[in-house]
C-alpha positions as CSV (number, residue, x, y, z in Angstrom):
1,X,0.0,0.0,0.0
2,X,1.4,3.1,-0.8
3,X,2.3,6.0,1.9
4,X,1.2,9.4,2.1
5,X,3.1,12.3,2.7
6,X,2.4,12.4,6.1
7,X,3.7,9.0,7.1
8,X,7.0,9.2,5.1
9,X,7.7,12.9,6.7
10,X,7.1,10.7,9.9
11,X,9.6,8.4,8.6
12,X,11.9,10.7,7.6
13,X,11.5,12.6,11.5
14,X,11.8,8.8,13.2
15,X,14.9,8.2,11.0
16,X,16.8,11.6,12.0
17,X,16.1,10.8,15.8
18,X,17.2,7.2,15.5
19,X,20.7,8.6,13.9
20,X,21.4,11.1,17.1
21,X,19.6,8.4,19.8
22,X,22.4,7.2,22.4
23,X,24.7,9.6,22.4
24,X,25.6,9.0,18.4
25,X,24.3,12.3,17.5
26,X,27.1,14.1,19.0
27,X,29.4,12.3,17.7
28,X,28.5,12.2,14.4
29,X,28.4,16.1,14.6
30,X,32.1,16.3,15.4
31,X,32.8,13.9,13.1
32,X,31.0,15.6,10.4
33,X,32.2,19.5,11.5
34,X,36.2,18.1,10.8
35,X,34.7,16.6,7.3
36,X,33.1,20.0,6.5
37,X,37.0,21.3,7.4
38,X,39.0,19.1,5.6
39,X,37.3,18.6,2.2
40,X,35.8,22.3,2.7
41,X,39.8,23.6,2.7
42,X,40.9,21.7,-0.2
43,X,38.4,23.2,-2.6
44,X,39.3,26.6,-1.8
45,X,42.4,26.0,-3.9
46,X,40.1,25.9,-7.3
47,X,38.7,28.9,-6.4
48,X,42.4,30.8,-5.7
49,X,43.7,29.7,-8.8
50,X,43.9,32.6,-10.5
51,X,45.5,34.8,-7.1
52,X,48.0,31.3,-7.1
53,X,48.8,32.1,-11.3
54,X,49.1,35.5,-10.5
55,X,51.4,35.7,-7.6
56,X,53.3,32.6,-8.9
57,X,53.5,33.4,-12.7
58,X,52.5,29.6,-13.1
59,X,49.9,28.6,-16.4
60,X,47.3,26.2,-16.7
61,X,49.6,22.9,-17.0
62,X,51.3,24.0,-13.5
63,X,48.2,24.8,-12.1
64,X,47.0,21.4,-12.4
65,X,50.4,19.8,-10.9
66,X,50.0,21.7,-8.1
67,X,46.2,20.1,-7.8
68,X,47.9,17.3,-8.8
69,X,50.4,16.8,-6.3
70,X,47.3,17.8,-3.3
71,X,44.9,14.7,-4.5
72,X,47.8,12.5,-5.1
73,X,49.6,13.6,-1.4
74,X,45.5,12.7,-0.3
75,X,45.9,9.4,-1.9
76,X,48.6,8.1,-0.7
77,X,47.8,9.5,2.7
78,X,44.5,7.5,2.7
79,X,46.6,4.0,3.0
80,X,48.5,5.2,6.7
81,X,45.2,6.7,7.4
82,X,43.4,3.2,7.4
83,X,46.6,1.8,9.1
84,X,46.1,4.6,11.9
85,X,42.5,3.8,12.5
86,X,43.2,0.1,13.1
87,X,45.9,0.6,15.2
88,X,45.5,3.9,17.4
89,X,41.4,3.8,17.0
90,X,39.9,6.7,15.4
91,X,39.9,9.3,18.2
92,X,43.4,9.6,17.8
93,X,43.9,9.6,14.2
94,X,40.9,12.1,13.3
95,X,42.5,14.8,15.8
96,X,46.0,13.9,14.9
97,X,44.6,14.7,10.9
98,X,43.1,18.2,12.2
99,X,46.1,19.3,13.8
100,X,48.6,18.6,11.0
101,X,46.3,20.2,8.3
102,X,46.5,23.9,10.6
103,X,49.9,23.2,10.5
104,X,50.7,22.6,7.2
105,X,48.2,25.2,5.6
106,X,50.5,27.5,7.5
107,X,53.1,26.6,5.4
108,X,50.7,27.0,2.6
109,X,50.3,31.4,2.9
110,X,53.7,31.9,4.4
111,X,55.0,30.0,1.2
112,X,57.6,32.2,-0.6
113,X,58.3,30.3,-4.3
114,X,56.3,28.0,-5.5
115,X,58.9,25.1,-5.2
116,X,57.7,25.8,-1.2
117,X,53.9,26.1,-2.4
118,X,54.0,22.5,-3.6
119,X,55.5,20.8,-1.1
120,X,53.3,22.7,1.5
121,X,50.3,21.5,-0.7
122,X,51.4,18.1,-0.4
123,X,51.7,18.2,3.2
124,X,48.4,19.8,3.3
125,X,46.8,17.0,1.6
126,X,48.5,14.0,3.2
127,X,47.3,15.5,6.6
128,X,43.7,15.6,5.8
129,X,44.0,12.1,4.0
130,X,44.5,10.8,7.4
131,X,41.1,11.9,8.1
132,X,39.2,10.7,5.1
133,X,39.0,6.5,6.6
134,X,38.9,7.2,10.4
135,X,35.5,9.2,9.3
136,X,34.2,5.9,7.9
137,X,35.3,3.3,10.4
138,X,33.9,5.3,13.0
139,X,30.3,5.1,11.6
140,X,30.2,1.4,11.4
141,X,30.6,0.7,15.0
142,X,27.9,3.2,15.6
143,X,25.4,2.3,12.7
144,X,25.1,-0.5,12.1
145,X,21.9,-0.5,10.4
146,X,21.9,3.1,9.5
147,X,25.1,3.1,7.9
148,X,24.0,4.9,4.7
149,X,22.2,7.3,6.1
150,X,25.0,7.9,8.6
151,X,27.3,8.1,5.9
152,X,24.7,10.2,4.2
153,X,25.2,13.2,6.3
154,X,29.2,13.7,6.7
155,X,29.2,13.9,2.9
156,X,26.9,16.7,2.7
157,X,29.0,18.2,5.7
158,X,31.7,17.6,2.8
159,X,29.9,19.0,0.1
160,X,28.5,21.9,2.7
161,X,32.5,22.8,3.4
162,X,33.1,23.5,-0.2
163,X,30.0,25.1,-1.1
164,X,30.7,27.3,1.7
165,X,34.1,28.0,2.1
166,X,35.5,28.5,-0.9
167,X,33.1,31.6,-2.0
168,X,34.4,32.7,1.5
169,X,37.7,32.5,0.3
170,X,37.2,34.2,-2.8
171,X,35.6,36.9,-1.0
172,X,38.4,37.2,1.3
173,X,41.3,37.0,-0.9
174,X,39.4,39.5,-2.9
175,X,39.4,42.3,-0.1
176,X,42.5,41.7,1.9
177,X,45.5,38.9,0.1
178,X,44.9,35.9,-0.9
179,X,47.0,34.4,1.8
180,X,43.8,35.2,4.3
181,X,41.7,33.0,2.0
182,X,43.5,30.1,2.8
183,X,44.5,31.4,6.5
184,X,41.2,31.7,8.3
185,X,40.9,28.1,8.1
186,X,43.8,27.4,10.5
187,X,42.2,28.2,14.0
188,X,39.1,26.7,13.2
189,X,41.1,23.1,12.5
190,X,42.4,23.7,15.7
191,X,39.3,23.9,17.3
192,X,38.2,21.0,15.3
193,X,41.0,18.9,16.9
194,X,39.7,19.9,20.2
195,X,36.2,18.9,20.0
196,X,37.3,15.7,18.4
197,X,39.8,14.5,21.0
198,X,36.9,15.1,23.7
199,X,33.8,13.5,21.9
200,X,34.8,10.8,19.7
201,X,34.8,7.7,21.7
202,X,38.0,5.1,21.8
203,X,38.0,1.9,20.3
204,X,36.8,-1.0,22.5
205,X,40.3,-3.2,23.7
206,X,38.9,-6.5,21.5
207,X,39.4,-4.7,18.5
208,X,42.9,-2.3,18.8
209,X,45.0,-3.8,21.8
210,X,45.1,-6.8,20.1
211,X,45.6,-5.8,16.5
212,X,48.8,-7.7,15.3
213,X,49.3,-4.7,12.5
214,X,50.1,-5.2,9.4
215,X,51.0,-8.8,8.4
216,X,51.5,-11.2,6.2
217,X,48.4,-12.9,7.7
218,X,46.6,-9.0,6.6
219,X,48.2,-9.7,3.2
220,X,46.8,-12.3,2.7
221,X,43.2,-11.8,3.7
222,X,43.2,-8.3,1.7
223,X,44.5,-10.6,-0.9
224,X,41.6,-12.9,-0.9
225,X,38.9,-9.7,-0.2
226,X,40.9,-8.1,-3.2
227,X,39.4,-10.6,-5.9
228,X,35.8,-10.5,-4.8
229,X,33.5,-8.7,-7.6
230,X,32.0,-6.3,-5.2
231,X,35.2,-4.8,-4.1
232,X,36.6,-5.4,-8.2
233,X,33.8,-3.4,-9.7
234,X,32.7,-0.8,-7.0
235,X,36.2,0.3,-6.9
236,X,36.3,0.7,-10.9
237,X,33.5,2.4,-10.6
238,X,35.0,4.8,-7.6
239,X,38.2,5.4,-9.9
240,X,36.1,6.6,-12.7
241,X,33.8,8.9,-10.3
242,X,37.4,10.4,-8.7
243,X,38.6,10.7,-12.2
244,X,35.9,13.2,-13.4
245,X,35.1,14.8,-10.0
246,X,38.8,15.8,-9.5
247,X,39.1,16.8,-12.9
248,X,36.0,18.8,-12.9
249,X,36.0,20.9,-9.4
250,X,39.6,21.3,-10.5
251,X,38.9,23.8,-13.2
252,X,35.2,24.2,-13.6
253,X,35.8,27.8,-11.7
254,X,38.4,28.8,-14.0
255,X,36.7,27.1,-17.3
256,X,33.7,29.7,-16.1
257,X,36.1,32.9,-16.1
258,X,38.2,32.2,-18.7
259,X,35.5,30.4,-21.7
260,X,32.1,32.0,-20.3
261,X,33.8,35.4,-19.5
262,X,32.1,35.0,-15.8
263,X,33.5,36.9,-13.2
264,X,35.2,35.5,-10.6
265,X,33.0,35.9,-7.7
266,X,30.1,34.7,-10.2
267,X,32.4,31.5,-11.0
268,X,32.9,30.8,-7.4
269,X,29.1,31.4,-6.2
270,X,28.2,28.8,-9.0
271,X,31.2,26.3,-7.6
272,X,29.6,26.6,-4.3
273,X,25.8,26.0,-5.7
274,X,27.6,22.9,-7.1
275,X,28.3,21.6,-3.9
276,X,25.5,23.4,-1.9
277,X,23.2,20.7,-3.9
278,X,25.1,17.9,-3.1
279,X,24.2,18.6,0.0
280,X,20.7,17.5,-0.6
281,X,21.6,14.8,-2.7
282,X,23.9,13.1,-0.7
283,X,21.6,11.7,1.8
284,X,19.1,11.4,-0.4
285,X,21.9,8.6,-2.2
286,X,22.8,7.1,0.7
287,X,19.2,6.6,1.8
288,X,18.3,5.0,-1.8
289,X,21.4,3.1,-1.3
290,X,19.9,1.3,2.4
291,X,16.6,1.5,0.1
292,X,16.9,0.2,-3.4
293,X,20.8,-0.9,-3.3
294,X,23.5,0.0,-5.4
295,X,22.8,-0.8,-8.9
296,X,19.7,1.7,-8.8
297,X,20.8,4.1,-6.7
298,X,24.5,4.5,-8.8
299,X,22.9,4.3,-12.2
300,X,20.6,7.2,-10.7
301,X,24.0,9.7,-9.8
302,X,25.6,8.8,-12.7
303,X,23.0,9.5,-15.3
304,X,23.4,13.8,-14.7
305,X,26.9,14.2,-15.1
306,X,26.8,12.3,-18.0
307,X,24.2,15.0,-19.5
308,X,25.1,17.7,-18.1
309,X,29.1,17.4,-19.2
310,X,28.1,17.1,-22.6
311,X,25.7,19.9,-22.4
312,X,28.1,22.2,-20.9
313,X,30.6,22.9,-23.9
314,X,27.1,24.1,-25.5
315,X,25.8,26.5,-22.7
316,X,25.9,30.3,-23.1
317,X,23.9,31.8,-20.5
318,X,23.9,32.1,-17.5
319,X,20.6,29.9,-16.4
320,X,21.8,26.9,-19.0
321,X,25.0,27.3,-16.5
322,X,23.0,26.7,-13.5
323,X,20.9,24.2,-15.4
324,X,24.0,21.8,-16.3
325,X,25.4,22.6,-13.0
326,X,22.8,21.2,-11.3
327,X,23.1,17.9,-13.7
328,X,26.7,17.5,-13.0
329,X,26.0,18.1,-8.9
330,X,24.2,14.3,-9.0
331,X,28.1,13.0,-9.3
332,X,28.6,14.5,-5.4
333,X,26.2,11.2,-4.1
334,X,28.6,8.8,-6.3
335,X,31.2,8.1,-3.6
336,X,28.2,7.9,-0.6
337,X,26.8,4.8,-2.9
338,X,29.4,3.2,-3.7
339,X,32.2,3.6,-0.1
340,X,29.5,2.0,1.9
341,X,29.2,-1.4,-1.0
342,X,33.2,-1.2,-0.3
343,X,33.1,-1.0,3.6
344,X,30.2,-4.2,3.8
345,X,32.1,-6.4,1.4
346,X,35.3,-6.5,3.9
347,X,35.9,-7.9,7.1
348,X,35.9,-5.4,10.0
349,X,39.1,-6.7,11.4
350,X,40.8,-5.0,8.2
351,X,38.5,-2.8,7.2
352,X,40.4,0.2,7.8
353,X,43.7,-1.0,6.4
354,X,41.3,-2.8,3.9
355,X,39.9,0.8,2.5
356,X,43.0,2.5,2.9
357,X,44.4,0.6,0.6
358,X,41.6,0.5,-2.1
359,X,41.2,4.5,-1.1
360,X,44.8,5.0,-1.9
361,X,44.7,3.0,-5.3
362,X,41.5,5.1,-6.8
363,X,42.6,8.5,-5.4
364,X,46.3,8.1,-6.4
365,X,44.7,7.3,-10.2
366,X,41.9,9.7,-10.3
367,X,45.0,12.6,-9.1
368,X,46.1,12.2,-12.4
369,X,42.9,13.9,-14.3
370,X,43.9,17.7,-13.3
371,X,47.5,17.7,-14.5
372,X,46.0,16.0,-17.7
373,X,42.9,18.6,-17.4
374,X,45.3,21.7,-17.2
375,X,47.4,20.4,-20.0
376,X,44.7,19.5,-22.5
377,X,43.7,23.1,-21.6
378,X,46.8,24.7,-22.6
379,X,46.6,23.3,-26.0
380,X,42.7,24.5,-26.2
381,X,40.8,21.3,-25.9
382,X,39.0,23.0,-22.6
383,X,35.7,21.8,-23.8
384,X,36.5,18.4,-25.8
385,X,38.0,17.5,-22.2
386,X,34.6,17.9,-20.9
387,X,32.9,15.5,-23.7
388,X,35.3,13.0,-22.6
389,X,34.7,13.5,-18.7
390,X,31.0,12.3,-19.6
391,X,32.1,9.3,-22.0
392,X,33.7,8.2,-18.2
393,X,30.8,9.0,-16.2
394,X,28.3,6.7,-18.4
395,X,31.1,4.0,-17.7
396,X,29.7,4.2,-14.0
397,X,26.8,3.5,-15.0
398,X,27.9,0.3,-16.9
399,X,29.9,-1.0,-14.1
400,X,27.4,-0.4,-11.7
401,X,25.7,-3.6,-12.9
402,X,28.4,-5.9,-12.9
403,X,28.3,-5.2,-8.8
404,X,26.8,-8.0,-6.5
405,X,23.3,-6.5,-4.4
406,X,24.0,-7.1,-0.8
């Protein structure tokens, strides 16, 4: 029999109480506030392209080594990061995260060449890797049977921090230096760090003091978890999401300035609308995903980008803008489907060191797309990149049916 409106907003109030019953809530919340933080942070640098062009004399192909070299340093971070959470338990690693990223995004605006820029970058973005699997392990334990939902709302505290911050930034950088649009962020990591250390609980003893680390008896159980065809295909698909997100937040601000002659506080308003939807449409994934599974729920994210990308090389207003913006912002619910397929389908003795290392593998091959982006760019293939960002995005879509239902 079918529900009305009434009953599923009673749902959908019974649902929200059960995720904050038992304490949970407040955890979740600090949880969630570093998330908004870490990913919030690492889009500003889109936005401060042009200030980083500018005050660096760099071009397009350098531009998108130096975004590069931050999602490949968050890559490879993502594998300690799972080995951290196994070991020390999540309090520790989560606050450990949120204190090196104030540190190193200090480096970031005093930087005086950009030899120092980079390396400060990659600092920046091994520190908040650390975060990125502690954030998930944690929910597990906690949600059991709400673990999409759960998961459902620290991505949109993700996609709240960079529709957020980075017109912050902009605005900023815009009235004082552009070393303030980066530099505001450091005491509020700080703080984050705080809160985290005092509310996150510790891991019970039957599942850190004993851990034996990581062994050849690890090895070979990742080994065996490796070959299954719900970890094969849902981390295919994750690799071709990564690919055309990082790509696309990469340079959609500057594609906006420099090919649609926006302004750059227009261009960053409609980079944060971008992520203001996922917002929205992150939960609503991760609930279709605890609904309908992942097939439906993937094909369902996957199906906007690949419209809207090949629309976009064809907008000229303003509104079409918005319009195809709104298409590509269904990607943003891409990663809250398929990480929570990858998290079920391994054991939770190595689940962290498990999805580090599957993390690690997709982020360090999706870091590629910017410096590829930026150099395809140079040459003035800025929208025939786009065309092929979709032809990746249906691939999702492909994949998604090769993936077991739970």
């Amino acid at each position: 029999m079918e529900t009305t409106p009434s009953e599923r907003l009673s749902a959908a109030k019974s649902g929200a109480v059960d995720l904050w019953s038992g304490g949970r809530g407040k955890v979740l919340t600090a949880v969630a506030g570093g998330w908004f933080l870490s990913i919030g942070v690492r889009m500003i640098y889109p936005v401060m392209l042009p200030y980083l062009r500018s005050a660096y004399g760099i071009d397009l192909t350098t531009a998108g080594l130096l975004l590069t070299t931050l999602f490949l340093a968050y890559a490879l971070g993502q594998f300690p990061g799972g080995i951290l959470a196994d070991r020390f338990g999540e309090r520790v690693t989560l606050s450990a995260s949120a204190v090196i990223s104030a540190i190193t995004l200090t480096l970031v605006v005093t930087a005086r060449s950009s030899t120092v820029l980079f390396a400060a970058t990659a600092l920046f973005g091994f520190g908040t890797a650390l975060y990125a699997v502690g954030r998930y392990t944690v929910l597990p334990r906690l949600y059991s049977d709400r673990l999409g939902a759960a998961n459902g709302v620290t991505a949109a505290s993700q996609d709240a921090g960079q529709s957020v911050l980075p017109p912050i930034a902009s605005v900023i950088a815009a009235i004082t230096l552009w070393q303030y649009g980066f530099g505001f962020a450091v005491p509020l990591f700080l703080l984050s760090a705080v809160a985290l250390w005092m509310i996150v609980p510790t891991r019970p003893p039957d599942s850190s003091d004993e851990d034996e680390g990581f062994g050849v008896d690890t090895l070979r159980t990742l080994g065996t978890e490796f070959r299954k065809p719900s970890v094969v295909y849902a981390t295919a698909v994750l690799v071709l999401g990564l690919l055309v997100w990082q790509a696309f937040t990469s340079f959609y601000p500057t594609y906006l300035v420099d090919e649609k002659e926006l302004s750059t506080t227009v261009a960053s308003l409609l980079f944060g609308a971008f992520f203001a939807l996922g917002i929205l449409i992150k939960p609503l994934a991760g609930a279709a995903y605890d609904r309908f599974g992942i097939r439906r729920s993937l094909t369902i994210v996957a199906t906007g980008p690949t419209i809207g990308l090949v629309a976009l090389p064809f907008a000229s207003s303003l509104w079409s803008l918005v319009v195809v913006t709104a298409l590509v912002s269904t990607l943003l619910g891409f990663a809250t489907v398929v990480e929570p397929s990858l998290l079920r389908s391994l054991p939770e003795d190595v689940r962290g060191t498990g999805f580090g290392v599957l993390r690690s593998v997709a982020f360090t091959i999706g870091a590629t797309s910017p410096a590829l982006f930026g150099a395809a760019a140079d040459f003035g293939y800025f929208d025939e990149v786009f065309v092929l960002l979709a032809l990746l995005a249906s691939g999702m879509i492909v994949l998604a049916f090769r993936i077991p239902e739970r």
